[in-house]
N, C-alpha and C positions, 0 to 999 in steps of 0.2 A: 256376223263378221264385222259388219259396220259400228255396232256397238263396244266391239274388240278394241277396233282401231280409235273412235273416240276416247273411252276409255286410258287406254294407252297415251293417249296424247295429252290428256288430262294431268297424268300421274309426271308426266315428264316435264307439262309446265311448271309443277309443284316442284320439282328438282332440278331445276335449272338452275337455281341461284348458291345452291349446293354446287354443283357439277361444276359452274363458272369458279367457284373459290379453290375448288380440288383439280385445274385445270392447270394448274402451275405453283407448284412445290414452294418455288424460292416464292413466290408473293404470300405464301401461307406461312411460309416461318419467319416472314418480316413480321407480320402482322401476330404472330402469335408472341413474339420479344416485345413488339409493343402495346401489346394487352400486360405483359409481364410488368412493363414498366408502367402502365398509367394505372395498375394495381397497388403500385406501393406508391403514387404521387406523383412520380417523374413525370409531368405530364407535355413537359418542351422537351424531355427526351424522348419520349412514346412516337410522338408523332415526327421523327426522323424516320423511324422506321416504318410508319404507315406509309408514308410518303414512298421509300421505297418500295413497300407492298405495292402501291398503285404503280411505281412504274415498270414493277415487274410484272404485273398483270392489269392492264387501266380497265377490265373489268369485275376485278373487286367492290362491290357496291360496298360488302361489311368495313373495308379499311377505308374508304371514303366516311362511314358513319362513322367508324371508332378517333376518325381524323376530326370532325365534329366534336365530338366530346371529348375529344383534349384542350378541341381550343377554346370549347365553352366554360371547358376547368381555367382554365385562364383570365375570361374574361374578353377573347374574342372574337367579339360577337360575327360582326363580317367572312373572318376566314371561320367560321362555324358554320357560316349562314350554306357559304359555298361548298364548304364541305358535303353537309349535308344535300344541298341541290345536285353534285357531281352523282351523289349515292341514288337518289331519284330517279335520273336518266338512265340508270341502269337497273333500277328494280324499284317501278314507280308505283308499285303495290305497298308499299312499305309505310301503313300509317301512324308507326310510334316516331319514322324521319319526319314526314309531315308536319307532327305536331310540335316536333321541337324546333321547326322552323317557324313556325307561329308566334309561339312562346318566345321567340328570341326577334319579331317584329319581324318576320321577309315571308315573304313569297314562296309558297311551297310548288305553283307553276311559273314561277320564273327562270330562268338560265343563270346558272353561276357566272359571277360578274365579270371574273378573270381566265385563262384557259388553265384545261388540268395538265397536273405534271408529264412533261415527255417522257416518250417511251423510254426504256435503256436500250444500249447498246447488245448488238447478239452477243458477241464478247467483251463484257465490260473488264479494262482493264483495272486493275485493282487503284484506289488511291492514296496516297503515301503521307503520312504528316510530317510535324516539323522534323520529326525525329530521325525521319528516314525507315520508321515503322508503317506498316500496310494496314490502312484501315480495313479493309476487305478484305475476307479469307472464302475460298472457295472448300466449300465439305462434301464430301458427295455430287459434286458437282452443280451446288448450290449456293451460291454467292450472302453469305450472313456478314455485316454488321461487326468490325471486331469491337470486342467491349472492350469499355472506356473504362477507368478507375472513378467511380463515384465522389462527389466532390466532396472534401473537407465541411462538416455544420459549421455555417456562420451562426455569428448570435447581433441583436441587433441593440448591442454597447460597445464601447469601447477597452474593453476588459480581455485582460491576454484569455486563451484557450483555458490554460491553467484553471481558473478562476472557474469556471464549468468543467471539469473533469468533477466525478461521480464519487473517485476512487482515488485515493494515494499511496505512496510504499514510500518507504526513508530508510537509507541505512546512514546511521551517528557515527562522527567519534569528535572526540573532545577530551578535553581538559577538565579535570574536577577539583574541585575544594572541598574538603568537609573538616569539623571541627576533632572527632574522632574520640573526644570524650575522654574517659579513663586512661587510655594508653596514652595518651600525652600529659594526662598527669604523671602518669606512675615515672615516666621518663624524666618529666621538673624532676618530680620528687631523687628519683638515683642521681640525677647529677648536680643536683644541689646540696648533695650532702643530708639531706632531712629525712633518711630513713633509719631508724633506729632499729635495727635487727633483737637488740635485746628486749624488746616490745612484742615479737614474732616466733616466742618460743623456741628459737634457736638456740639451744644450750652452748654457754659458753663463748657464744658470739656479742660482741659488742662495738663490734665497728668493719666497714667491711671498705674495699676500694672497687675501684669499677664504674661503667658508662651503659647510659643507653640512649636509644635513638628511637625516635615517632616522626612521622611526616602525615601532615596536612593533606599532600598533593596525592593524584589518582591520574588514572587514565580510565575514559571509560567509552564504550565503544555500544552500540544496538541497532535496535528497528523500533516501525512503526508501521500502522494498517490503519488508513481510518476513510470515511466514508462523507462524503458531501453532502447535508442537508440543502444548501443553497452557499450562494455564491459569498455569504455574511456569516453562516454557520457550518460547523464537521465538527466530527465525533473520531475521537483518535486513540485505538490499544496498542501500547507500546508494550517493552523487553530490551531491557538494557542490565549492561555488566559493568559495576564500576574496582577498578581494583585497585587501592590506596598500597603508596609503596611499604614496607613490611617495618614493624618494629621489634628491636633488637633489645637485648637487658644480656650484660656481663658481671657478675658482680663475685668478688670472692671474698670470705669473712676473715676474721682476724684466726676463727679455730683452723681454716684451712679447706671449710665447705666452698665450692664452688658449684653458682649456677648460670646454665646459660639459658635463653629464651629468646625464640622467633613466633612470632605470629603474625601471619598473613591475611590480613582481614579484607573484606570484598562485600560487596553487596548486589543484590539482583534485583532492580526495583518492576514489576509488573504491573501498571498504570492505567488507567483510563479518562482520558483527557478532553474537557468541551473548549474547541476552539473559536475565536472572534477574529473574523476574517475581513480585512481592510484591503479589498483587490484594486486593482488599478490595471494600466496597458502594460506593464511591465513584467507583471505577478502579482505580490500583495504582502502588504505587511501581516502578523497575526498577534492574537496575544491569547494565552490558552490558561488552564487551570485544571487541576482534579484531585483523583488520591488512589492510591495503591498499595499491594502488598510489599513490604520491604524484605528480602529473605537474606539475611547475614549469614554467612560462609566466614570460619577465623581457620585458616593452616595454622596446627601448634606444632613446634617443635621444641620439646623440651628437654634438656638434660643438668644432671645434679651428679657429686659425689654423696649427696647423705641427705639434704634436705630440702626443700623446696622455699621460696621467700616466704612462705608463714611457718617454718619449720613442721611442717607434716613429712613423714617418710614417703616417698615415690613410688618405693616398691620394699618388699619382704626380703629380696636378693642381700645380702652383705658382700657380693665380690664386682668390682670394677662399679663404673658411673651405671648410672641410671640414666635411660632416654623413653622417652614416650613420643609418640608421634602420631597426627593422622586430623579429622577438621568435628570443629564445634558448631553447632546450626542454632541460629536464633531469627525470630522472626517479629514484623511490625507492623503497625497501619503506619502510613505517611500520608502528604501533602505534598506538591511540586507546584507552582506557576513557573511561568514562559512566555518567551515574548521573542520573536525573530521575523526573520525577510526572507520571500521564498524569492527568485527571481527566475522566470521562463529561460529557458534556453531554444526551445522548441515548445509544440503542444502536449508531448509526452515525456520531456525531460525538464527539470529543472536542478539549481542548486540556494542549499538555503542556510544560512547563518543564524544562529540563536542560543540565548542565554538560557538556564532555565536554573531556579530556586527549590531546595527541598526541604522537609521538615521530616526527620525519622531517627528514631533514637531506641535502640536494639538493646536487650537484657537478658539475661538467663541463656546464654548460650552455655548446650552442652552435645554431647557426642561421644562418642569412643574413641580412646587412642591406645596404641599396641606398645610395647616395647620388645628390644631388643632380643627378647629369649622367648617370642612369639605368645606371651598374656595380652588379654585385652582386659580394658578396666574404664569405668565412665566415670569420667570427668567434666566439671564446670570451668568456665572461665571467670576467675575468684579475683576480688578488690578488699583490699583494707577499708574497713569500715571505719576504724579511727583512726586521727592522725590522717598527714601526707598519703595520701594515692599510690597505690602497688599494686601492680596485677599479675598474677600468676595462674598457670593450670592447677586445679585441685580437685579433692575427689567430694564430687557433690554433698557427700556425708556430713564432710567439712566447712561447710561454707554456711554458715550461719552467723549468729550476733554474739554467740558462744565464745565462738573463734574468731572473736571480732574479726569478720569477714562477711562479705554480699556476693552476689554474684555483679561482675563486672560490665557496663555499661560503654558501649558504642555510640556514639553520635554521628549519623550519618548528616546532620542538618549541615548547607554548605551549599553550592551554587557548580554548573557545571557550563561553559564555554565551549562551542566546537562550529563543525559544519555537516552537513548532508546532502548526498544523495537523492535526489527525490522523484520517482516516477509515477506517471498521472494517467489513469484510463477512464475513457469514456463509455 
């Protein structure tokens, strides 16, 4: 019986230091948040809640230790030192405490310097911040710690947030110019009088009257996604739409043929751009460069009584005009530089201004268009090959050096002006 009772009293020394931490709830879930936080570094946040652990239970030896090594993460040494001695006095078997009281120069039988934290209150009332929010929430009848919002990363420059986001998003719009190539010839050409229709195998045609119209300008509208290598370099895949306003040809001949023509041309440039990043406290300037697929989109809308501007037939039908309608697809490698100002508005918002330069010039656009009495027939978009510049839809058959004719030529080269959107994640 007497070796029972040794025994026993043996196993219960061994559990004591156990027993004392599972002796009170709220000091083990202070203490368990603050393992939580000095696991991911918080280590001046950790030890609010150790602190609490101890004065929710002042016989926690572990959250006196774990109090120790927040503050030895820190750097100090003194309240380390005491930490650890407080942990001593209560479970003075402890020689990994010991040692690290060595190691940090104190006294592992001396008395901590200063007294430990006072007990709480039986009913601690809750405490309230500026906000008139409760820092204290009671759960189960266990007094936790409300959590705090984790601080914003500093960085140790003087450089907006911006300038360290990982990640950006942009949505464009702007203002575009391009040269536009053929179609603003063909348009000199009709209203300068320098098309000679008797040159276009137009029977019986030798002079015709009539206008037409090209424009320069566009509107053009996108995004962007690009990726931070550092705070001097990114890497930037864009998708942008630019849609040049539409050109028009009226012209009717002396025989009494009449043709009309619209074409709405567009282009969709799909880019990937290396940016040079000039950041600053404000935001940052940039200047960028790359190259991309340029994918040309023409809306035709065509109609004739009999002939088309190279005198080819439209269609087989002999009763009422002829119309074809529907879009011609060409495609291109390009170039673009850029150069613009992003400026912070916040750390995840900003707005940015910028010019940006292209080089693309589109040819052999073809595609299907339907007419009127439900045919489909493929056609190119066709240019006089000699002589003054004209461009018309025709049927790719046609479009050779035969019929003195090419296929018609886009110049997307030209400069685009706008602003953006820009949002920034870390």
């Amino acid at each position: 019986m007497k070796k029972i009772s040794l025994g026993f009293l043996a196993c219960l020394a061994l559990m004591t230091p156990g027993l004392l931490r599972a002796a009170n709830p709220a000091s083990q879930d202070y203490e368990d948040q603050g393992t939580a936080l000095f696991n991911k570094g918080l280590y001046q946040k950790s030890i609010e809640y150790f602190q609490d652990a101890v004065q929710a239970d002042s016989t926690n030896w572990q959250a006196y230790q774990d109090m120790g090594n927040a503050y030895a993460q820190l750097n100090q040494n003194q309240n380390a030192i005491d930490s650890y001695q407080r942990s001593l006095q209560i479970n003075p078997s402890n020689q990994a405490v010991r040692d690290a009281i060595t190691n940090l120069g104190g006294n592992p039988n001396a008395a901590p310097s200063g007294p430990p934290p006072s007990s709480p209150q039986a009913n601690p009332a809750p405490a309230y911040d500026q906000g008139g929010q409760p820092t204290t929430v009671i759960i189960e009848q266990r007094p936790r710690r409300r959590r705090q919002p984790e601080p914003e990363p500093t960085y140790n420059d003087s450089l907006a947030p911006i300038d360290h986001a990982k990640f950006w998003a942009k949505l464009e719009l702007g203002y575009d110019y391009s040269l536009q190539g053929d179609l603003v010839n063909s348009a000199n050409t009709i209203n300068n009088g320098s098309y000679n229709p008797a040159n276009s195998n137009i029977t019986g045609a030798t002079s015709y009257t009539g206008s037409a119209l090209a424009s320069n300008s566009g509107l053009g509208w996108g995004g962007e996604l690009g990726f931070l290598v550092n705070p001097n370099f990114g890497i930037g895949l864009g998708a942008r739409y630019i849609q040049t306003s539409n050109y028009t040809a009226d012209v009717q001949y002396n025989t009494g043929d009449q043709e009309h023509l619209t074409l709405g041309p567009s282009v969709v440039p799909i880019t990937l751009d290396l940016y040079l990043f000039m950041p600053d406290h404000d935001g940052r300037f940039f200047i960028s460069g790359g190259l991309g697929y340029y994918q040309g989109i023409v809306y035709a809308d065509q109609k004739t009584t009999s002939n088309n501007f190279f005198g080819t037939p439209t269609s087989t039908s002999t009763t009422g005009p002829d119309e074809w309608s529907g879009n011609l697809y060409g495609g291109n490698i390009g170039f673009q530089l850029g150069l613009g100002r992003e400026f912070a508005v916040n750390r995840h918002f900003g707005i940015e201004i910028y010019a940006r330069g292209y080089y693309a010039r589109i040819t052999n656009f073809q595609g299907t268009l339907y007419d009127l009495y439900g045919n489909s027939q493929s056609f190119g978009l066709a240019a006089s090959s000699s002589g003054p510049t004209v461009v018309d839809a025709d049927f790719p058959q046609y479009i050779g050096g035969s019929n003195s004719e090419r296929y018609a030529t886009i110049d997307y080269t030209g400069f685009d002006v706008g602003a953006s959107l820009n949002f920034y994640s870390f």
